[in-house]
Jmol script that loads the backbone (N, CA, C; Angstrom):
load data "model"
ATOM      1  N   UNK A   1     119.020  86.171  68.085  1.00  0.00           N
ATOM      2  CA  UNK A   1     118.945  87.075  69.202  1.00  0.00           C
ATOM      3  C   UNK A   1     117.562  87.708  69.249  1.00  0.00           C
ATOM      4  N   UNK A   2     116.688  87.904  70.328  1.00  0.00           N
ATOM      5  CA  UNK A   2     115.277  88.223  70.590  1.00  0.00           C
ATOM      6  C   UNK A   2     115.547  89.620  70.459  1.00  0.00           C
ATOM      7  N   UNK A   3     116.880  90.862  70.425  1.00  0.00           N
ATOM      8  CA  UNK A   3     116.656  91.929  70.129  1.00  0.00           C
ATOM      9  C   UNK A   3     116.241  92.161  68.321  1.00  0.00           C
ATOM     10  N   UNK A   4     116.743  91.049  67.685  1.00  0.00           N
ATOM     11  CA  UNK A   4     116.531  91.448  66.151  1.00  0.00           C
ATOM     12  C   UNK A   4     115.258  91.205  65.788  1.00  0.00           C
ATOM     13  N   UNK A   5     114.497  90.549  67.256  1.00  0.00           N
ATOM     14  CA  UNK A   5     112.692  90.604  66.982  1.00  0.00           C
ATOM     15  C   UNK A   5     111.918  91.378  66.982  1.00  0.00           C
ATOM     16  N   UNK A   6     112.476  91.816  68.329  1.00  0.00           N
ATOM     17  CA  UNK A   6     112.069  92.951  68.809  1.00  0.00           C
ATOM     18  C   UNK A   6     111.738  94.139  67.863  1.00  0.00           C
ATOM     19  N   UNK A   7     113.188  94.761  67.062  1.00  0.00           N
ATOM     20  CA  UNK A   7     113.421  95.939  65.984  1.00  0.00           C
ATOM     21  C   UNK A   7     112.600  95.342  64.761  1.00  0.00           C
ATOM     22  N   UNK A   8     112.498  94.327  64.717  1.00  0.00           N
ATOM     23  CA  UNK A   8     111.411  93.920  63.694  1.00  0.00           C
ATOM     24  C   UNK A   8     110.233  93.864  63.592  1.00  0.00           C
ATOM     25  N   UNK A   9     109.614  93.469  64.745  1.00  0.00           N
ATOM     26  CA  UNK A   9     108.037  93.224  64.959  1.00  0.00           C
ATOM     27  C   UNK A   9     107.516  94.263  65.572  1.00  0.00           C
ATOM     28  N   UNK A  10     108.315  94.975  66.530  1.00  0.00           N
ATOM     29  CA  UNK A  10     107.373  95.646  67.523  1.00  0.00           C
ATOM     30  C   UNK A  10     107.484  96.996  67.203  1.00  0.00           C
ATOM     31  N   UNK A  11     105.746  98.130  66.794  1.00  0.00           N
ATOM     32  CA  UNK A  11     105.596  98.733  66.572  1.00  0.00           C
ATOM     33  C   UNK A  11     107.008  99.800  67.147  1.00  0.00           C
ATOM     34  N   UNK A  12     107.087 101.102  66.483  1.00  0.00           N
ATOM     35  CA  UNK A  12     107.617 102.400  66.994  1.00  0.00           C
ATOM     36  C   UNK A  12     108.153 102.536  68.124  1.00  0.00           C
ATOM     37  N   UNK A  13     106.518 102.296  68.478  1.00  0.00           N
ATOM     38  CA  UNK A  13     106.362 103.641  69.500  1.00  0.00           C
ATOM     39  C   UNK A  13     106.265 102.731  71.323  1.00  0.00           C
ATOM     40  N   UNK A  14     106.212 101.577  71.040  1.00  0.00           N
ATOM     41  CA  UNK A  14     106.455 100.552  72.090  1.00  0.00           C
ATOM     42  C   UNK A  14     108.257 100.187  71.966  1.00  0.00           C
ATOM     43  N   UNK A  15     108.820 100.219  70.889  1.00  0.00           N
ATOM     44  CA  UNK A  15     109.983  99.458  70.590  1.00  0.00           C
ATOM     45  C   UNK A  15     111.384  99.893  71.909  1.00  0.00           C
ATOM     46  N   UNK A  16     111.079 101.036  72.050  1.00  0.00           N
ATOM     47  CA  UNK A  16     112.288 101.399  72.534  1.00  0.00           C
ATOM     48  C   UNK A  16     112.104 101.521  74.145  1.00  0.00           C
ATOM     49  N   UNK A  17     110.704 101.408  74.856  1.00  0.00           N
ATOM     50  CA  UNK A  17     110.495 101.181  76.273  1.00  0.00           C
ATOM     51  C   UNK A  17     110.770  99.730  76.375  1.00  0.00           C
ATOM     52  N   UNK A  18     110.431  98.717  75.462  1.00  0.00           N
ATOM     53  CA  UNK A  18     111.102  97.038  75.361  1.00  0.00           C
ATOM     54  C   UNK A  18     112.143  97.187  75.509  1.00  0.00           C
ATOM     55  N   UNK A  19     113.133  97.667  74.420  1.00  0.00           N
ATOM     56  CA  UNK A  19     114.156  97.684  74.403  1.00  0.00           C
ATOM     57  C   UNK A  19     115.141  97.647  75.509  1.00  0.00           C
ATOM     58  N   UNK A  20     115.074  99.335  76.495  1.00  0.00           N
ATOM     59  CA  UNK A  20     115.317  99.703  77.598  1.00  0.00           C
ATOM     60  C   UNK A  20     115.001  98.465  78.515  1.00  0.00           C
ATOM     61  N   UNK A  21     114.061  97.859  78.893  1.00  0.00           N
ATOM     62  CA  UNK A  21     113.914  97.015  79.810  1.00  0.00           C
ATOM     63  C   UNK A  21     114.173  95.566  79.306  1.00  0.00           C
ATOM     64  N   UNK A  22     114.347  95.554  78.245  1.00  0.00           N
ATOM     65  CA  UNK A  22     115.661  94.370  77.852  1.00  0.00           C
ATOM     66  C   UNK A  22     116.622  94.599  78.109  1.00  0.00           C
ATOM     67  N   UNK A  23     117.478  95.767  78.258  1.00  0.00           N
ATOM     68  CA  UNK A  23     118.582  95.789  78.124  1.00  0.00           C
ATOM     69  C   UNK A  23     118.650  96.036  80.065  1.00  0.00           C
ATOM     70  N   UNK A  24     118.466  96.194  80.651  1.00  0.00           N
ATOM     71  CA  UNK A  24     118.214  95.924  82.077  1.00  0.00           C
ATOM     72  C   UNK A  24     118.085  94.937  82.746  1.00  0.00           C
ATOM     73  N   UNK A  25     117.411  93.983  82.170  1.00  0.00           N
ATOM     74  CA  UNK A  25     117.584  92.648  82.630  1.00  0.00           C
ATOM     75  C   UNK A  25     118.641  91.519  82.118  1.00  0.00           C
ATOM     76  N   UNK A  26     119.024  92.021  80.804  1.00  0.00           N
ATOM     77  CA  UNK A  26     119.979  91.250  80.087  1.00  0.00           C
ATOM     78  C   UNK A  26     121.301  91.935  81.191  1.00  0.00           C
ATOM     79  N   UNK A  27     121.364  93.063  81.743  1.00  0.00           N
ATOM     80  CA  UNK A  27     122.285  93.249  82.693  1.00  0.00           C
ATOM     81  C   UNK A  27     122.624  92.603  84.194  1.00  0.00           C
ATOM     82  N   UNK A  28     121.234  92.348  84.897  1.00  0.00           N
ATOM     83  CA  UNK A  28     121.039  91.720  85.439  1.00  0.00           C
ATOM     84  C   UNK A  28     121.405  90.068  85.110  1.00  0.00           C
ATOM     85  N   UNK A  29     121.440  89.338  84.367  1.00  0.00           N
ATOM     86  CA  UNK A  29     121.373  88.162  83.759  1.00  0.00           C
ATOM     87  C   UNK A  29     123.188  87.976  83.612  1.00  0.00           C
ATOM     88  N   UNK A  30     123.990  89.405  83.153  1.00  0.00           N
ATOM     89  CA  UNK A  30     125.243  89.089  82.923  1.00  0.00           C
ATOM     90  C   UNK A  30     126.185  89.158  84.453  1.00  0.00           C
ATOM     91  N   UNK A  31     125.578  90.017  85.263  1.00  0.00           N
ATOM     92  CA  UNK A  31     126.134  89.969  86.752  1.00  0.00           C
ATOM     93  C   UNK A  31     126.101  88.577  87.611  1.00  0.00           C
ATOM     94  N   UNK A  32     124.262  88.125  87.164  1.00  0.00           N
ATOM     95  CA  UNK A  32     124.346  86.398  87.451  1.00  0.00           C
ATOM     96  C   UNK A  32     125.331  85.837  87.086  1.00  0.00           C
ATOM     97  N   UNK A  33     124.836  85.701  85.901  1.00  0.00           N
ATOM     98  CA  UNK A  33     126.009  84.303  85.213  1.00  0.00           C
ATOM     99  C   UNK A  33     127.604  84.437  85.911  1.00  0.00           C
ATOM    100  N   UNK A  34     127.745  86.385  85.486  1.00  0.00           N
ATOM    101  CA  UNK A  34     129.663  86.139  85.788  1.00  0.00           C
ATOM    102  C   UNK A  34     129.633  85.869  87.553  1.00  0.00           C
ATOM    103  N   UNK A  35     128.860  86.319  88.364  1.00  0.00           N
ATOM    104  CA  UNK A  35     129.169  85.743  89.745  1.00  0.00           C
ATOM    105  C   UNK A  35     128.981  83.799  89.856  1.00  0.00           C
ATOM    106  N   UNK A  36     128.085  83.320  88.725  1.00  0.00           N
ATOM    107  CA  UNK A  36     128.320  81.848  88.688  1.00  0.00           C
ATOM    108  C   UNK A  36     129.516  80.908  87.980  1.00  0.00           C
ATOM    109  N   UNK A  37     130.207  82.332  87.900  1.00  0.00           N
ATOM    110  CA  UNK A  37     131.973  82.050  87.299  1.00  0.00           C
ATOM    111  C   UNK A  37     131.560  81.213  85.648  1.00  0.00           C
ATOM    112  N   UNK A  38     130.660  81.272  85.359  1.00  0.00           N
ATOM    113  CA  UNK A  38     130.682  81.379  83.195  1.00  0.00           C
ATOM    114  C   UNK A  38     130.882  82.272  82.781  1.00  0.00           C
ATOM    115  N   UNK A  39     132.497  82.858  82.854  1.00  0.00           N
ATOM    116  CA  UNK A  39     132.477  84.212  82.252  1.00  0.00           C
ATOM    117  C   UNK A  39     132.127  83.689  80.902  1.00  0.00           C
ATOM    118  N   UNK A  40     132.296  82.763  79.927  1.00  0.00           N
ATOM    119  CA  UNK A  40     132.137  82.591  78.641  1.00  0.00           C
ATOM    120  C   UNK A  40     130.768  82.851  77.837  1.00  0.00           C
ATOM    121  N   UNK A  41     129.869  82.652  79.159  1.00  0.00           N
ATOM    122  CA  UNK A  41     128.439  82.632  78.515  1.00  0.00           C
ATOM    123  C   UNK A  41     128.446  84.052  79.128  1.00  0.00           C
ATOM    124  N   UNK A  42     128.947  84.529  79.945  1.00  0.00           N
ATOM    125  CA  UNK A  42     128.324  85.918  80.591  1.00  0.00           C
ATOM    126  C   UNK A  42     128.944  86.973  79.752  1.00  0.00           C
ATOM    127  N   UNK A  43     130.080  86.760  79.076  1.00  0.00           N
ATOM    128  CA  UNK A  43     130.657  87.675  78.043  1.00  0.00           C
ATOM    129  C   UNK A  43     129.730  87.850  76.672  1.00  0.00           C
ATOM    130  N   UNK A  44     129.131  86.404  76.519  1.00  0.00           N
ATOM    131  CA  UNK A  44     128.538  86.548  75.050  1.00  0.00           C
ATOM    132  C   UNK A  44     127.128  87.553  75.136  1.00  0.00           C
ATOM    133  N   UNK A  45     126.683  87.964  76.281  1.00  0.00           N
ATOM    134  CA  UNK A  45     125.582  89.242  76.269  1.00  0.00           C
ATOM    135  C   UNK A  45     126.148  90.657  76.065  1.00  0.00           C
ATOM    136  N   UNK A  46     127.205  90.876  76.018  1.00  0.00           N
ATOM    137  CA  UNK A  46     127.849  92.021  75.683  1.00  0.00           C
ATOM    138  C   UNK A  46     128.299  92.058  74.263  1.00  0.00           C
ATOM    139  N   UNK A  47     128.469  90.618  73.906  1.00  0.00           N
ATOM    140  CA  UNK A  47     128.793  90.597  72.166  1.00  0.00           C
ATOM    141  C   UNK A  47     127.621  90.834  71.823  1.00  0.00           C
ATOM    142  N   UNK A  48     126.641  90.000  72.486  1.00  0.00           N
ATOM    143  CA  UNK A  48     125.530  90.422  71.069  1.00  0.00           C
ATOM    144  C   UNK A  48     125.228  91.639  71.151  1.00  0.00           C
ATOM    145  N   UNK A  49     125.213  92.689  72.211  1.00  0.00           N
ATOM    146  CA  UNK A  49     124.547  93.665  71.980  1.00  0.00           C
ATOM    147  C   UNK A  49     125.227  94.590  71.193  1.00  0.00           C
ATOM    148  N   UNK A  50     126.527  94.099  70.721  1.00  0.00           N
ATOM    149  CA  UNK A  50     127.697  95.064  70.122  1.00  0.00           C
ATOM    150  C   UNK A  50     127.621  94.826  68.565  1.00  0.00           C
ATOM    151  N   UNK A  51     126.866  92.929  68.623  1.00  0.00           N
ATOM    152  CA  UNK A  51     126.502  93.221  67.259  1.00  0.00           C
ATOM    153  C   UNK A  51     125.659  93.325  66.704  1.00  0.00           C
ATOM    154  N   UNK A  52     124.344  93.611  68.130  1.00  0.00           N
ATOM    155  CA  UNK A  52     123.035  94.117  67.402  1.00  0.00           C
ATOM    156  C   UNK A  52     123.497  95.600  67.147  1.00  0.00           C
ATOM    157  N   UNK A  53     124.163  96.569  67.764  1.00  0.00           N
ATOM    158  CA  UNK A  53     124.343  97.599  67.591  1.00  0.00           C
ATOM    159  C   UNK A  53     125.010  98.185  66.284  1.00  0.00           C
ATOM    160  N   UNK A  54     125.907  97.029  65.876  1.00  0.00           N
ATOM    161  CA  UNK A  54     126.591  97.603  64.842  1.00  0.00           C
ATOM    162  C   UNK A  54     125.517  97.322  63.681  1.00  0.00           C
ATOM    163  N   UNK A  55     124.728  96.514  63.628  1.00  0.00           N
ATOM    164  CA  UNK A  55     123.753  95.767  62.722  1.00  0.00           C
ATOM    165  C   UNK A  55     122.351  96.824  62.576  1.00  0.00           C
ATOM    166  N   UNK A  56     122.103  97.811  63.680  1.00  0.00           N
ATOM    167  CA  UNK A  56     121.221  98.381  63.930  1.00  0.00           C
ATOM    168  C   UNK A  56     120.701  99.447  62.680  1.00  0.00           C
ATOM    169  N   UNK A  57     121.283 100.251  61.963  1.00  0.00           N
ATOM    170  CA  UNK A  57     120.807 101.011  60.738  1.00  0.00           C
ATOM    171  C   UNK A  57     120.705  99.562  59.774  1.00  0.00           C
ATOM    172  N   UNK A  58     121.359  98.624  59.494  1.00  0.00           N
ATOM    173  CA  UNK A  58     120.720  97.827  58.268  1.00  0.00           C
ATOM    174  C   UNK A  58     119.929  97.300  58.550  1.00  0.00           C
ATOM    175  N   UNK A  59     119.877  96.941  59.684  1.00  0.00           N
ATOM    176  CA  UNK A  59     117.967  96.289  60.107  1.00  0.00           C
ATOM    177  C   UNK A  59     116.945  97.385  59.779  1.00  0.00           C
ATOM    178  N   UNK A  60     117.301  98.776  59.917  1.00  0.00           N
ATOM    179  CA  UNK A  60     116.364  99.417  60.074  1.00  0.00           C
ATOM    180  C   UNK A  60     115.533  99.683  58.967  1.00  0.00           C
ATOM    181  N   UNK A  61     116.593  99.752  57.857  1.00  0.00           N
ATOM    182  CA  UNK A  61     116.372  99.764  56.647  1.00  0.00           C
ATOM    183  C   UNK A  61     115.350  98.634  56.136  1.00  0.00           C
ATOM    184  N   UNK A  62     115.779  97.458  56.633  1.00  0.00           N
ATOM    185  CA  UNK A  62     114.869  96.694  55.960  1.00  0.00           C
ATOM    186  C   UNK A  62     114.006  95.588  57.239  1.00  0.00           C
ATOM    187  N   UNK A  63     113.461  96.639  57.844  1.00  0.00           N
ATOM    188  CA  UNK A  63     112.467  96.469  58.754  1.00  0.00           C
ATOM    189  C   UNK A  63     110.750  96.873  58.129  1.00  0.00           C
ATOM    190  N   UNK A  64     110.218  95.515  58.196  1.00  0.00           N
ATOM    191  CA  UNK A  64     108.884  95.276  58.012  1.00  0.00           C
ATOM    192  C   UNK A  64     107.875  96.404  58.578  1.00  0.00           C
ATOM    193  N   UNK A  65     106.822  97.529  58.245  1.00  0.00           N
ATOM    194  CA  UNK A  65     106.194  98.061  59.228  1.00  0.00           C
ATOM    195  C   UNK A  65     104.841  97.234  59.436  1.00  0.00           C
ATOM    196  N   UNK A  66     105.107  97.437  60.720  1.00  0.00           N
ATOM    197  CA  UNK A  66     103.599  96.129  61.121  1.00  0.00           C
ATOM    198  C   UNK A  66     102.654  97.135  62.135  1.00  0.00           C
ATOM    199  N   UNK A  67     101.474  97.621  61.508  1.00  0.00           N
ATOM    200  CA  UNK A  67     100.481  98.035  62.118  1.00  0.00           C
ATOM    201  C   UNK A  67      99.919  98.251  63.487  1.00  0.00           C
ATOM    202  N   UNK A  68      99.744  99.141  64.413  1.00  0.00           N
ATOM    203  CA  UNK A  68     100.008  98.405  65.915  1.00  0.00           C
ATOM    204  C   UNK A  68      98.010  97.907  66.198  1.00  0.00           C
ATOM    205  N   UNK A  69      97.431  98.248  65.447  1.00  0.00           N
ATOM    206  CA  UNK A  69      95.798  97.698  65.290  1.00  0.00           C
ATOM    207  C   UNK A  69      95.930  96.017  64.994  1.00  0.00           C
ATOM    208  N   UNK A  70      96.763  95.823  64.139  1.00  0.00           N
ATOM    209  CA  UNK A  70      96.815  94.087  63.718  1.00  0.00           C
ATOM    210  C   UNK A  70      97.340  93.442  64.995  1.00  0.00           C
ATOM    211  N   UNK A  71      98.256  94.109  65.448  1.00  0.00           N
ATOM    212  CA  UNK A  71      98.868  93.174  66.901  1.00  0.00           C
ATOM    213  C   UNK A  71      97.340  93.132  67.818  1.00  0.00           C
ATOM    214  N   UNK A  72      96.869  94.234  68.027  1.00  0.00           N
ATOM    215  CA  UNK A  72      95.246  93.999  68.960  1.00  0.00           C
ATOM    216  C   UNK A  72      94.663  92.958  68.897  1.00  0.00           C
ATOM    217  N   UNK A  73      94.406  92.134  67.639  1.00  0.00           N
ATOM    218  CA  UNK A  73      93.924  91.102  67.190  1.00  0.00           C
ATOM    219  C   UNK A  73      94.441  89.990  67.309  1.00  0.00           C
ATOM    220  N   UNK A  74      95.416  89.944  67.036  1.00  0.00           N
ATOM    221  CA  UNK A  74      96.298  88.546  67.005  1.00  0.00           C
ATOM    222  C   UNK A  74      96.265  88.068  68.306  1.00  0.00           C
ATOM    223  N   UNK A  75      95.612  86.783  68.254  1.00  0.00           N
ATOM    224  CA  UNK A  75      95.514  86.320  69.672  1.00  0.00           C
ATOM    225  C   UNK A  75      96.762  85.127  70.257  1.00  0.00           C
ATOM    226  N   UNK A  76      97.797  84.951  69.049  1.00  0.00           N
ATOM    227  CA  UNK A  76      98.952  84.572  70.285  1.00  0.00           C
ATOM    228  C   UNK A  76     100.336  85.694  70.811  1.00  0.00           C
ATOM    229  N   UNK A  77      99.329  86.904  70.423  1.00  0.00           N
ATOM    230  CA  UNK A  77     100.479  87.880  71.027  1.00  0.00           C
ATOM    231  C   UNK A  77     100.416  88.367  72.257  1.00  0.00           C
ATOM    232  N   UNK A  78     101.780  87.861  73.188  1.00  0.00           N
ATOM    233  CA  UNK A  78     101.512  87.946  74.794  1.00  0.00           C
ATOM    234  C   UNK A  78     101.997  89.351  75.019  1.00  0.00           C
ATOM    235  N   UNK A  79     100.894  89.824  75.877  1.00  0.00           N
ATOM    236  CA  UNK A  79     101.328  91.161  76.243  1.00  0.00           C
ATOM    237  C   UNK A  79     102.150  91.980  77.219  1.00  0.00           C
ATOM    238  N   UNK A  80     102.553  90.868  77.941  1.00  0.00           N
ATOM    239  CA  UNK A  80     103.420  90.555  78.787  1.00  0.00           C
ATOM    240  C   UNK A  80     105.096  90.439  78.727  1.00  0.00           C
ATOM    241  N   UNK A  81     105.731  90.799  79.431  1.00  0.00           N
ATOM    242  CA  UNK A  81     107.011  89.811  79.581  1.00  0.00           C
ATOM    243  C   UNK A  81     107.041  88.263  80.115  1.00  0.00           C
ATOM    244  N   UNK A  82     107.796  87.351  78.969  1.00  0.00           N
ATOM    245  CA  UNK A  82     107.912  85.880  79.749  1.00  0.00           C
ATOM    246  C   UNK A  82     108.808  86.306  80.621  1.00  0.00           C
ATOM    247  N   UNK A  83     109.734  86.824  81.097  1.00  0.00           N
ATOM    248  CA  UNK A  83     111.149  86.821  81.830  1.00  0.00           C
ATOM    249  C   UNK A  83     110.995  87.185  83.054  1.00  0.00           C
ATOM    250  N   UNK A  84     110.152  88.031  82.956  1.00  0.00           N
ATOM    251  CA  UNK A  84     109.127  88.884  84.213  1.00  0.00           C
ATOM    252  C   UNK A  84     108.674  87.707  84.779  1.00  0.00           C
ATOM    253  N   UNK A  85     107.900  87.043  84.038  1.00  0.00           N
ATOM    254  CA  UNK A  85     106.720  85.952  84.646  1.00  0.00           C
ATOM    255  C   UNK A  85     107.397  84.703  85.269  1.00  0.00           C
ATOM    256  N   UNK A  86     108.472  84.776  84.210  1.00  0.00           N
ATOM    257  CA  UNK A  86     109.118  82.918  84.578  1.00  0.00           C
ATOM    258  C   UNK A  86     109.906  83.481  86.112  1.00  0.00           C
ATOM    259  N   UNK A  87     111.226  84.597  86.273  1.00  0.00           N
ATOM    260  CA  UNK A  87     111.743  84.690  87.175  1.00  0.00           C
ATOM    261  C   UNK A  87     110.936  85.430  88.471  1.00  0.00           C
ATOM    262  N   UNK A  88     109.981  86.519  88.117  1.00  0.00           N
ATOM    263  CA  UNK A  88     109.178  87.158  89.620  1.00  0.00           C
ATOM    264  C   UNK A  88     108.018  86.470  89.601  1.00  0.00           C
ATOM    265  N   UNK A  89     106.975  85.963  88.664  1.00  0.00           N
ATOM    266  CA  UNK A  89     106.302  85.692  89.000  1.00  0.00           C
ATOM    267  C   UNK A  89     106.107  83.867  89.176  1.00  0.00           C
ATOM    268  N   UNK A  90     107.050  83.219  89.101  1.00  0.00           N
ATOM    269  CA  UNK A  90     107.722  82.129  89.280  1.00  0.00           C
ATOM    270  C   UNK A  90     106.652  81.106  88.295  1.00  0.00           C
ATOM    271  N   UNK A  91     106.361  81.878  87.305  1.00  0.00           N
ATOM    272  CA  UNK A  91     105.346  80.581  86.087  1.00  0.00           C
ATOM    273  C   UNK A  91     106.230  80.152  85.311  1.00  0.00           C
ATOM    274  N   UNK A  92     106.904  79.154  85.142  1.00  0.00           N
ATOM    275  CA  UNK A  92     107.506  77.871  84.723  1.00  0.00           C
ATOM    276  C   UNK A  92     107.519  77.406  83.253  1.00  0.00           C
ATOM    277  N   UNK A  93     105.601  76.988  83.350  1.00  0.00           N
ATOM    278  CA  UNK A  93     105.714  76.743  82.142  1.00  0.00           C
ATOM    279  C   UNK A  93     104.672  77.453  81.303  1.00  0.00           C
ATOM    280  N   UNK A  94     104.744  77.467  79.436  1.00  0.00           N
ATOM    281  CA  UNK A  94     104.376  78.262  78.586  1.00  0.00           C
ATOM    282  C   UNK A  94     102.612  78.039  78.913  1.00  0.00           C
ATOM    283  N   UNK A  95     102.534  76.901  79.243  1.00  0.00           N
ATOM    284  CA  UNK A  95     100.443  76.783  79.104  1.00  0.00           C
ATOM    285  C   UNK A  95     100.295  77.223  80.678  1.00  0.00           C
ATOM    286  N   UNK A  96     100.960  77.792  81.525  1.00  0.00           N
ATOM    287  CA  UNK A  96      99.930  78.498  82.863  1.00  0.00           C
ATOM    288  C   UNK A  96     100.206  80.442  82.516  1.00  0.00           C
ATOM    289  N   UNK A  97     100.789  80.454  81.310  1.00  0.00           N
ATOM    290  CA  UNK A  97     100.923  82.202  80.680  1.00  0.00           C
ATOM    291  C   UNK A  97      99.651  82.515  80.496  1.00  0.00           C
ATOM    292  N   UNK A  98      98.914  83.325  80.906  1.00  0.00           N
ATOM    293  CA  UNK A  98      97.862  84.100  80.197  1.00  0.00           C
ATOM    294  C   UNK A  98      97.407  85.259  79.084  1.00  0.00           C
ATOM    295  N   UNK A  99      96.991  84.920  78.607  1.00  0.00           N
ATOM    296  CA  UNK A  99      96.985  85.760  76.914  1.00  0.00           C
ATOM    297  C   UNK A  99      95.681  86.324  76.919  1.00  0.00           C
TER     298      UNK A  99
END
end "model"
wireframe off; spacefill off
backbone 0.3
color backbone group
């Protein structure tokens, strides 16, 4: 699940404005699916978030702290949303992303 990346990699103080706007579109995403009648796949976004939630203090515990100066540097870190890009801004594929 890309939320247990998220609580892992991404600094503090960014983590929880991601978060929020993950969890907004993953809402969006479950209204799709269940109006495309998969309730099966459209149910499983409500599990995971029930078991990132329950999972949420033992991650926290043993969550890596990663510097937010080292991310500046790292040049395959997109600063962007893909989800943003692939569905509004209609880019497709990973080599027309800009970094």
């Amino acid at each position: 699940n890309n939320l247990y990346i998220i609580e892992k990699n991404i600094p503090k103080y960014k983590r929880n404005k991601i978060k929020f706007v993950r969890f907004f579109l993953d809402q969006i995403a479950f209204v799709k699916i269940l109006f495309q009648g998969n309730f099966k796949e459209a149910f499983s976004i409500p599990k995971a978030y029930i078991h990132f939630w329950k999972n949420a203090k033992k991650m926290g515990k043993q969550r890596k702290i990663i510097k937010p100066k080292a991310l500046k540097y790292f040049k395959a870190y997109y600063n962007r949303s893909i989800v943003v890009d692939y569905y509004l801004r209609k880019i497709k594929t990973f080599d027309k992303l800009k970094f």
